[in-house]
N, C-alpha and C positions, 0 to 999 in steps of 0.2 A: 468503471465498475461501481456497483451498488455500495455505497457504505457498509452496510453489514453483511456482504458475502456476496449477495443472491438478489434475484429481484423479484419485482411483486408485480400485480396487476398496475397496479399506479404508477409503476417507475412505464411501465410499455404503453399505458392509456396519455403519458406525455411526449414519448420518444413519437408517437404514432398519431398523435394528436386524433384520434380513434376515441369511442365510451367505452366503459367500463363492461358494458353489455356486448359491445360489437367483438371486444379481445376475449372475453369469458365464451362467445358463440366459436369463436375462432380454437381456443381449446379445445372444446368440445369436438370439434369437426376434426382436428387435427387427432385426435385419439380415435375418432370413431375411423377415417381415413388412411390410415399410417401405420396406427394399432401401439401409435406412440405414447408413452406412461410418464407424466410430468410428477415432480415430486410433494408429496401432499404431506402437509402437518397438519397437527392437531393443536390447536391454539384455546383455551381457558378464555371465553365472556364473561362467565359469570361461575362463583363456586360451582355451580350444578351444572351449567350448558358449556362445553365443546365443540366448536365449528373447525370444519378444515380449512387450512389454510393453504394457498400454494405458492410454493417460493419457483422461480424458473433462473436459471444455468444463464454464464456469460453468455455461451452461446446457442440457448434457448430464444434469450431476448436480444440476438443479432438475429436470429431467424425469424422470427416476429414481425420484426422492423422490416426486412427483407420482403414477408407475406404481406403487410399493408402493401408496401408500393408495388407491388404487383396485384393486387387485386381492386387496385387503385388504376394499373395499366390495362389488365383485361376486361372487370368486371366477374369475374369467374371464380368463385370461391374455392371450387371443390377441386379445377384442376389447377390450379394455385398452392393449394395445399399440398398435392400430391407432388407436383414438381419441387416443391423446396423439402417438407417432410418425409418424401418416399408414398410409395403405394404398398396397406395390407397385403395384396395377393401376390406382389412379388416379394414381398419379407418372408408370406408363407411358402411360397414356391423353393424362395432358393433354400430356410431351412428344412424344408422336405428333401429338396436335392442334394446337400449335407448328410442328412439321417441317413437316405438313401447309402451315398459313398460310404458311409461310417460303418454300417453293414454290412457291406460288399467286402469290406476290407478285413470286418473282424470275420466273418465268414473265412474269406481266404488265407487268413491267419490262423481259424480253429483246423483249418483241413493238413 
C-alpha cells in the first residue's frame, strides 16, 4: 500500500514500468470506455494556480497493473480496458433494466 493512503500516477508509472503519458492515456480511455470516475483533487501550485490531482484506490492501482500486462499480451487497448474495467453500454443497460424493474414494481405497488 501507498504510504499516504492512495496512489499517484508515479507509484503506477513504476509498478508498470510504463510513462507517465502512456498511464495518463490509459485513464482517459478507461473513463471514456467504462464511463468509470477516478477520484480527482485539487492541489494548490502556486497562491493563484490550482491543478488537479488524481489519487487512485488499492484496487484501482492492481487494476492498472493488471491493464499493462494485458495490453502488453494482446496489443489492444480498448478491449483490454473493457474486459478488466467493464463496458459503458452494459453499465448503461443493466441500470436501465433496474429503472425498468423499480417501476414495474412501484407501479404494482401504487395499484
Amino acid at each position: 500500500m501507498a504510504y499516504k493512503g492512495y496512489y499517484e500516477y508515479i507509484d503506477i508509472v513504476e509498478a508498470t514500468g510504463k510513462s507517465y503519458s502512456a498511464i495518463k492515456k490509459w485513464r482517459i480511455s478507461i473513463e471514456r470506455l467504462s464511463g468509470y470516475k477516478f477520484k480527482k483533487v485539487k492541489i494548490h501550485v502556486t497562491r493563484k494556480h490550482v491543478k488537479d490531482h488524481y489519487q487512485f484506490t488499492e484496487e484501482e492501482f492492481k487494476k492498472f497493473i493488471k491493464l499493462s500486462k494485458r495490453i502488453d499480451e494482446t496489443k489492444k487497448m480498448a478491449e483490454s480496458v473493457i474486459e478488466i474495467w467493464g463496458d459503458l453500454k452494459s453499465a448503461e443497460e443493466r441500470t436501465l433494466k433496474k429503472d425498468v424493474a423499480d417501476l414495474k414494481k412501484f407501479e404494482e405497488n401504487q395499484k
